[in-house]
C-alpha positions in Angstrom: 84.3 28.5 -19.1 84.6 25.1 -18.8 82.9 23.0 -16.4 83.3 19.5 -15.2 80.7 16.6 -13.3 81.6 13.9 -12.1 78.7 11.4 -11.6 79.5 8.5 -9.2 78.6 5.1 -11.3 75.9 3.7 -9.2 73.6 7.4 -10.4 75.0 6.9 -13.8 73.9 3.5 -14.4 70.6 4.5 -12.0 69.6 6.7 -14.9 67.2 5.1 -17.6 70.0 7.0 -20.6 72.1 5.1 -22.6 75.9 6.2 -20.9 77.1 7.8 -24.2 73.9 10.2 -24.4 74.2 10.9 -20.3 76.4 14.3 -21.0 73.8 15.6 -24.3 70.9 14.6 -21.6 71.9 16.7 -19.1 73.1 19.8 -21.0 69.5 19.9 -23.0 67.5 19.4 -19.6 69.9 22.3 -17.9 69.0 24.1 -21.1 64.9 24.0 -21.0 64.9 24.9 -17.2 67.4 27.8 -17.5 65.2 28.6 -20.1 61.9 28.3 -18.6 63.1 29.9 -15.3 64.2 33.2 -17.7 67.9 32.6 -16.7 68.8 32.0 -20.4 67.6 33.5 -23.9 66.5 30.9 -26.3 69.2 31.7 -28.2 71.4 31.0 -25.2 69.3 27.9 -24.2 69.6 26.0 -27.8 73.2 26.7 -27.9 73.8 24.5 -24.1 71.2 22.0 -25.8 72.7 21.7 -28.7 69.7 21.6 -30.6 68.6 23.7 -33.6 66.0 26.2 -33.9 62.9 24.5 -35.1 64.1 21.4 -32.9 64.3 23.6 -29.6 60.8 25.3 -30.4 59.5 21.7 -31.0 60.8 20.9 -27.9 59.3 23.3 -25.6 56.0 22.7 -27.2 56.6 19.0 -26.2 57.6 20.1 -22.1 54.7 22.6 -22.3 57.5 25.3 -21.7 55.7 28.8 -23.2 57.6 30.5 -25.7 59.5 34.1 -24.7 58.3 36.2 -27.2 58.9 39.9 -26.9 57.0 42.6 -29.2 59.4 42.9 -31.2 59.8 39.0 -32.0 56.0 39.3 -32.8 56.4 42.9 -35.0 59.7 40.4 -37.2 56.9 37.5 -38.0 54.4 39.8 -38.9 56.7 41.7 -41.4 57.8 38.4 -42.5 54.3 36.9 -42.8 52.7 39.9 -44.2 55.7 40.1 -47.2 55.3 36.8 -48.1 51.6 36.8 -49.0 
């Protein structure tokens, strides 16, 4: 799906983002409220942004965005953590 915005100039140049980094700006911040609002899987949400994983996690921690973590995200690091001891 593709999907088009057209900003009038007097918004674009309103905003405080450098006009080549307007289009990344806008697809990470539709990303972290998507995310945050449970309307997108992180997965789904760092693929809008753009970002990778650790980046992304970083990220949240930075908008104080709490992590989705299901049980069985939490049952994969402890397997992980416990083989790697």
């Amino acid at each position: 799906m593709e999907l088009q915005l057209t900003l009038p100039d007097d918004i674009a140049l309103g905003l405080k983002i450098p006009p080549e980094k307007i289009k990344e700006e806008i697809l990470k911040e539709i990303a972290f409220i998507f995310y945050a609002q449970g309307k997108a899987s992180m997965g789904v949400a760092r693929r809008i942004s753009g970002l990778g994983k650790r980046e992304f996690i970083d990220e949240l921690g930075k908008r104080k965005i709490p992590r989705h973590y299901s049980e069985k995200d939490f049952e994969v690091d402890l397997k992980y953590a416990k083989s790697s001891q």
